[in-house]
C-alpha positions in Angstrom: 0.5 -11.1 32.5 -2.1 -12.9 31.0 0.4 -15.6 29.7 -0.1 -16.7 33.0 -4.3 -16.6 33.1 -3.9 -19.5 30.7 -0.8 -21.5 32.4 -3.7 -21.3 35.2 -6.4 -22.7 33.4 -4.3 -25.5 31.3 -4.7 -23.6 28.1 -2.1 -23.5 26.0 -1.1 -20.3 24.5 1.3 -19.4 21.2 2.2 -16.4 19.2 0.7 -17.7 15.4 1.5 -16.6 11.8 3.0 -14.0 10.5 4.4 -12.4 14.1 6.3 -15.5 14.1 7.6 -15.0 10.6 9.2 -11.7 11.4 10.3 -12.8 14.7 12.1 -15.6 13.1 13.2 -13.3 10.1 14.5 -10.7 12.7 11.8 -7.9 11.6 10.0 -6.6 14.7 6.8 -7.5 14.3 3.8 -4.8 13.7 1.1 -6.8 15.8 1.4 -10.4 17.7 -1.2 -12.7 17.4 -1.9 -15.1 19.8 -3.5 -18.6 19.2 -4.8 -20.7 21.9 -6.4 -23.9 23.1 -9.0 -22.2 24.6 -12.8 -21.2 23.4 -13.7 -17.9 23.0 -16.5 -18.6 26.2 -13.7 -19.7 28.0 -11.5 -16.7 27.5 -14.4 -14.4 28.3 -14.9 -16.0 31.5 -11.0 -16.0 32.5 -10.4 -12.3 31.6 -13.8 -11.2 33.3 -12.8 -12.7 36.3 -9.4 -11.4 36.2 -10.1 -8.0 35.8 -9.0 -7.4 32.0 -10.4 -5.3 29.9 -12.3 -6.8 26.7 -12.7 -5.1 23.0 -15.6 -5.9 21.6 -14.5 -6.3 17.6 -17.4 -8.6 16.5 -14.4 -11.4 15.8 -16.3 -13.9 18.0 -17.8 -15.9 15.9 -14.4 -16.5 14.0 -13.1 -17.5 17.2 -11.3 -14.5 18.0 -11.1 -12.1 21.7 -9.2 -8.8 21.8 -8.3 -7.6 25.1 -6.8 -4.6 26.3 -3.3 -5.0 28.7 -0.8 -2.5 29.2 -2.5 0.0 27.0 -2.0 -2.5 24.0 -4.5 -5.1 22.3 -3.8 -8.6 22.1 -6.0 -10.5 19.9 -5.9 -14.5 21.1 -7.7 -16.6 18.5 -9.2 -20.4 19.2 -7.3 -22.9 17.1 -10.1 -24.2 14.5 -10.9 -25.8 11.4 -12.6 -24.4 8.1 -15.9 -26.5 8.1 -17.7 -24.5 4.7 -15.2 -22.1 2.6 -16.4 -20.6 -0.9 -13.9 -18.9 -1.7 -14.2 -15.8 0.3 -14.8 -16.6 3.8 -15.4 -19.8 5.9 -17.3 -21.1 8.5 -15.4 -22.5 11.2 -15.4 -25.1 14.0 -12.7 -25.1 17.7 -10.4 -27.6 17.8 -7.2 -28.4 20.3 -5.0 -29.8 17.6 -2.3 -27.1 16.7 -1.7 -29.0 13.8 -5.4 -28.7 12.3 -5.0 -25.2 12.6 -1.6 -24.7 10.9 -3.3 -26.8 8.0 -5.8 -24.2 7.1 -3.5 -21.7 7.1 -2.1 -19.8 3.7 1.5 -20.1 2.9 3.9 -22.4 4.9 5.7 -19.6 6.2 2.8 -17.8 7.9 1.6 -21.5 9.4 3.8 -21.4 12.9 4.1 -21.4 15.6 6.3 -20.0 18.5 5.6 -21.0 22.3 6.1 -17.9 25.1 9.3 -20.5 25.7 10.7 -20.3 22.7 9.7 -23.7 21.3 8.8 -23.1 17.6 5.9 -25.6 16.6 6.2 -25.8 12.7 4.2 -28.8 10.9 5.1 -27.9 7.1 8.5 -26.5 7.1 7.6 -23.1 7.5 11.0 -22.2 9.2 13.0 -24.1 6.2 11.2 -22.2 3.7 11.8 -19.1 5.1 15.5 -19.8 5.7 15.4 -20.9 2.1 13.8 -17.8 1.3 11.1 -20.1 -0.6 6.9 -18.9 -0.9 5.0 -21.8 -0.6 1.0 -22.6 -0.4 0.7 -25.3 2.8 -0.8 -28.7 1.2 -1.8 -28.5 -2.4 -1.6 -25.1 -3.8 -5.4 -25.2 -5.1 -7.0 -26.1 -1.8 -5.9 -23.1 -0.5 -6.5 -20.7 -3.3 -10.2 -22.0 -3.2 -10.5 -21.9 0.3 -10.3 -18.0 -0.8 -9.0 -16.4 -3.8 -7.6 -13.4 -2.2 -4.3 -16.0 -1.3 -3.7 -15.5 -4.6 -2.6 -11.9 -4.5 -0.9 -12.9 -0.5 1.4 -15.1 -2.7 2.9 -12.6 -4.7 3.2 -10.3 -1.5 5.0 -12.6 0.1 7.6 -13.4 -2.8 8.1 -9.7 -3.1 8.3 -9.5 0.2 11.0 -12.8 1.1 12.3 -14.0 -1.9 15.5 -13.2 -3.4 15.5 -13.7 -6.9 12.6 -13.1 -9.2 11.0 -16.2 -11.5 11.8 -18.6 -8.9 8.7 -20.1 -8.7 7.1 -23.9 -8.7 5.9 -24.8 -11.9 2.6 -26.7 -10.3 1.9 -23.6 -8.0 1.6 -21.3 -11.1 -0.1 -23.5 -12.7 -2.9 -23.4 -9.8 -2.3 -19.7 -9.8 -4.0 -19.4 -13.5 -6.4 -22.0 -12.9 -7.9 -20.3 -10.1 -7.5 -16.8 -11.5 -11.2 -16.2 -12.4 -12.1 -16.8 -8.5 -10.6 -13.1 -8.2 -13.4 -11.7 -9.8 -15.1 -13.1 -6.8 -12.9 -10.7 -4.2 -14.0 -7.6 -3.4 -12.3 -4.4 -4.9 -11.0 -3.2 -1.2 -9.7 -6.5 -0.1 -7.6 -6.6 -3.5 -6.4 -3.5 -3.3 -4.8 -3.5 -0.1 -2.9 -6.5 -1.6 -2.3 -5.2 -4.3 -0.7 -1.3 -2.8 1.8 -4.1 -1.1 2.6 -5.7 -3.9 3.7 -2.1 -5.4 5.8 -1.1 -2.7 7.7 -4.9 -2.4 10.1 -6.1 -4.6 10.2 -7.7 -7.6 7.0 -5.5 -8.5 8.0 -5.6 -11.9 8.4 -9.4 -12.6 5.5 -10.0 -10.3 2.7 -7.9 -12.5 4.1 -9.2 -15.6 3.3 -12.6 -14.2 -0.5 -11.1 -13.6 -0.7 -10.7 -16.6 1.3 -13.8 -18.0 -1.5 -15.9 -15.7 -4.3 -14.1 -16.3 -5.0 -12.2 -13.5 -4.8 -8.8 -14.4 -8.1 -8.5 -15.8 -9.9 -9.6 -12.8 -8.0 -6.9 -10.2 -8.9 -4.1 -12.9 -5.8 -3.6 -14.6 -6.4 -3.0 -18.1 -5.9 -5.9 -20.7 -3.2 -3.7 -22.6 -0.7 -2.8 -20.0 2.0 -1.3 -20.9 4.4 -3.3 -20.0 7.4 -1.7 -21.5 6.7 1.6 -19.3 5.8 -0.5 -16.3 9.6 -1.5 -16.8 11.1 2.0 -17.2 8.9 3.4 -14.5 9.9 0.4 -12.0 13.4 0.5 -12.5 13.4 5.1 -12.1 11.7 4.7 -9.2 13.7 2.0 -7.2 14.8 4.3 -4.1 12.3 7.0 -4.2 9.7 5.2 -2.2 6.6 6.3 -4.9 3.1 6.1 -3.9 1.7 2.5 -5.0 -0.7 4.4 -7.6 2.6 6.7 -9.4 3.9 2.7 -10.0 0.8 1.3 -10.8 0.1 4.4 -13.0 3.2 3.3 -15.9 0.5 0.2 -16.7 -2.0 2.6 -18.1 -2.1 4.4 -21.6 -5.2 6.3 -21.6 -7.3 7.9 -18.5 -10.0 5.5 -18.9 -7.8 2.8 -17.4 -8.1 5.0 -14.2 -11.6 5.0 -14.4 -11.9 1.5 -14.9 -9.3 0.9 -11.7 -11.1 2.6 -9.5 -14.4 0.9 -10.6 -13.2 -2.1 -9.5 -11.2 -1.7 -6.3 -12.8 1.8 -5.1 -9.6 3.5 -4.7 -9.8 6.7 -3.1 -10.2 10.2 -4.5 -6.6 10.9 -3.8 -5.4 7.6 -5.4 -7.4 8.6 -8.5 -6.4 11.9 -8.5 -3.3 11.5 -8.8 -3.4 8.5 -11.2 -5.8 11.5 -13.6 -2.7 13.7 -13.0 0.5 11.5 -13.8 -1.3 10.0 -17.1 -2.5 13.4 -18.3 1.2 15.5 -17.8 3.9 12.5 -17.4 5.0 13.4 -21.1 4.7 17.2 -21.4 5.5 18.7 -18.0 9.2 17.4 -18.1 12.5 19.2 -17.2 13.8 22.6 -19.4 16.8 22.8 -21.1 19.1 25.0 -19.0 20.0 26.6 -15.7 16.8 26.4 -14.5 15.6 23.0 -15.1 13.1 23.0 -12.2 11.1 25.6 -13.7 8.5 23.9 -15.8 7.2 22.3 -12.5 7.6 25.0 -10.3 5.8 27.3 -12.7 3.2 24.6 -12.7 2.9 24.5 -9.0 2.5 28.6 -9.0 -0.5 28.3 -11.4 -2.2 25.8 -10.0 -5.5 26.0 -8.3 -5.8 22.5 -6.9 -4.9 21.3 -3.9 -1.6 19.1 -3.2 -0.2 19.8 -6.5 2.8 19.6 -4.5 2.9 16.6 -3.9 1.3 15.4 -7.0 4.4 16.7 -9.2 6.8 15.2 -6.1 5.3 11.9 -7.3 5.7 13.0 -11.4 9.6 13.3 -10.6 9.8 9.9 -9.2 7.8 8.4 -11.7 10.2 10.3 -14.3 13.1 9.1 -12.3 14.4 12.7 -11.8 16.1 12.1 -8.4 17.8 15.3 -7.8 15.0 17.4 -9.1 12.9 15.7 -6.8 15.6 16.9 -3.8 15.3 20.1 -4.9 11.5 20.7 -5.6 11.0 19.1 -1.5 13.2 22.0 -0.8 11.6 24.5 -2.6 8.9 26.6 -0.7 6.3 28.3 -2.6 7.0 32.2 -2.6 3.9 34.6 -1.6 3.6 37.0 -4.3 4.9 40.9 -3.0 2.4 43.2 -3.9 -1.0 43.6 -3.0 -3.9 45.2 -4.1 -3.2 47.7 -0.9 -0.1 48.8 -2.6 -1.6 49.5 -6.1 -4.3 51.7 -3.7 -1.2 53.6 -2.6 -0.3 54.5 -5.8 -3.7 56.2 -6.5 -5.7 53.2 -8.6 -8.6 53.1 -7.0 -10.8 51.2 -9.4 -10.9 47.4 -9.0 -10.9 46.5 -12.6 -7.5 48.4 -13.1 -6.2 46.5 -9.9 -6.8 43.4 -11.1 -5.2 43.7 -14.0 -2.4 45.9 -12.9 -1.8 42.8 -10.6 -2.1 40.2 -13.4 0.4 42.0 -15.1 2.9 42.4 -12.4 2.5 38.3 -11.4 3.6 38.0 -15.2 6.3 39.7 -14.6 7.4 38.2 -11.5 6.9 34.5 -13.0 9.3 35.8 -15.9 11.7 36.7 -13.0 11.7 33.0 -11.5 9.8 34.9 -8.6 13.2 36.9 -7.9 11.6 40.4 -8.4 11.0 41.9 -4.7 7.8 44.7 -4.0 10.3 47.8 -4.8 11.3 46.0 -8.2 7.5 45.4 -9.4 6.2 48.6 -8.4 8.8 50.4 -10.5 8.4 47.9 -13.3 4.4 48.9 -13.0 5.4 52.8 -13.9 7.1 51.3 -16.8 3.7 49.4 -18.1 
């Protein structure tokens, strides 16, 4: 194992940040990252020599060496210090002192430390906190917000993501929060989004993007001034269990389809993404349930006359915004009949011109909507000597 490449060689090697957070949390982690006393040069030579594969991910300069073991990558970073940071990234310098490195990192329970032995190295109470279920920046709040702006956004991920209750925050760390806000403007749209989709899907989403707004944030991530916060609050609480799409939450913020526009202006979401943002603001209030036995089929007749693609799924993400649980159950269930006659069939029946097909054809697919697409070949064609 290569653990043991670096036991060789006197380096000391750790699993670092947020691996060691979900270890500690009992989450399995998604990746492990390993930190280490030795320089990238040094780890190129050691793995060369051994035999192991090398990635080449341009994370060098940063200090960083992915190999490839056991058809998995490791990526082993040098322990360093930020020399030059403005605000988006930082130049960096190798160090040997563990502690250095935790320094520079973001919130205290991302900054430790656990050795292949078990030993957990934690310099700022990372494992308290976390135990505690409290978010906290390490060191003074605003150092580490304008070592890079984007920590802003990890913060609120993090709460959603460990702490129980919402609004327990501390006073000074909100306060460097909203007087650090305009630095976002700084971050680019992808990098905040990606944040910002997490934020969605975590909890507390609701208390956490009134807070955006409450510290001024929202203007720079490119939500609209004007939210609606009262939907927002509807919307998060219908879709609790559904697991939405972060753009059917984020949608409940907007009034007009502008705010879309304006969205994906500043964090280049994808067509999908805006598609379906276009789609929720423009039908969330007409294209709702009927009165009835057959409260399904508003959508489903939707669904039949549409001519886009993934309308399916589009109105899958409508019911969850509109909270309509067991509709939603039952429109996944649904499949999409295939209309019984053809243009074959009308030929059969001696039509032969095209124009008379078609709108023998419209006529019948009238007729089998009317029938909640119950009315078989046999039916319709009988129906069609009627007309």
């Amino acid at each position: 194992s290569f653990a043991e490449l670096f036991e060789k060689q006197n380096y000391e090697l750790r699993i670092a940040g947020g691996a060691v957070r979900d270890l500690l949390s009992g989450v399995t982690p998604q990746d492990i990252d390993f930190a280490t006393t030795a320089t990238p040069a040094e780890m190129k030579e050691m793995f060369t020599s051994a035999g192991v594969r090398l990635i080449n991910n341009k994370g060098e300069k940063h200090g960083t060496i992915t190999a490839r073991l056991h058809e998995q990558n490791f990526e082993i970073t040098t322990l360093r210090i930020d020399v030059v940071t403005d605000g988006r990234h930082a130049e960096v310098e190798f160090t040997t002192d563990w502690e250095k490195d935790a320094e520079r990192r973001d919130l205290t329970v991302n900054s430790m430390f656990l050795g292949l032995d078990g030993m957990l190295y934690d310099f700022f109470n990372g494992y308290e906190d976390l135990k505690n279920k409290k978010i906290r920046f390490v060191g003074k709040a605003s150092e580490r917000i304008q070592e890079d702006y984007l920590r802003i956004l990890r913060y609120f991920r993090f709460y959603g993501r460990i702490v129980e209750n919402p609004g327990d925050h501390e006073p000074s760390t909100l306060q460097a929060i909203k007087e650090n806000a305009k630095g976002l403007a700084g971050i680019s749209g992808e990098r905040i989004w990606v944040e910002l989709k997490k934020i969605l899907l975590g909890n507390h989403v609701n208390h956490l993007v009134r807070l955006m707004y409450e510290l001024d944030i929202a203007q720079y991530v490119g939500l609209p001034l004007d939210g609606n916060l009262e939907e927002f609050d509807r919307v998060t609480k219908n879709i609790e269990n559904l697991c939405p799409k972060p753009m059917t939450v984020l949608t409940s913020l907007f009034r007009l389809k502008d705010d879309v526009t304006n969205l994906d202006l500043r964090l280049k979401i994808s067509k999908e993404e805006k598609t379906l943002g276009l789609f929720l603001v423009k039908h969330r209030q007409e294209l709702t349930k009927a009165v009835g036995p057959e409260p399904l089929r508003p959508y489903q007749d939707f669904l039949m006359d549409s001519r886009e693609a993934n309308t399916n799924s589009k109105i899958c993400e409508l019911l969850k915004y509109q909270g309509e649980e067991n509709l939603l159950k039952a429109m996944q269930q649904w499949t999409v009949p295939s209309f019984p006659v053809s243009g074959h069939d009308l030929r059969k029946m001696g039509m032969s011109s095209g124009k008379e097909i078609g709108t023998a054809l419209q006529q019948l697919r009238e007729e089998w909507k009317k029938s909640g697409y119950h009315m078989d070949k046999e039916e319709l064609l009988s129906c069609l000597k009627k007309l």
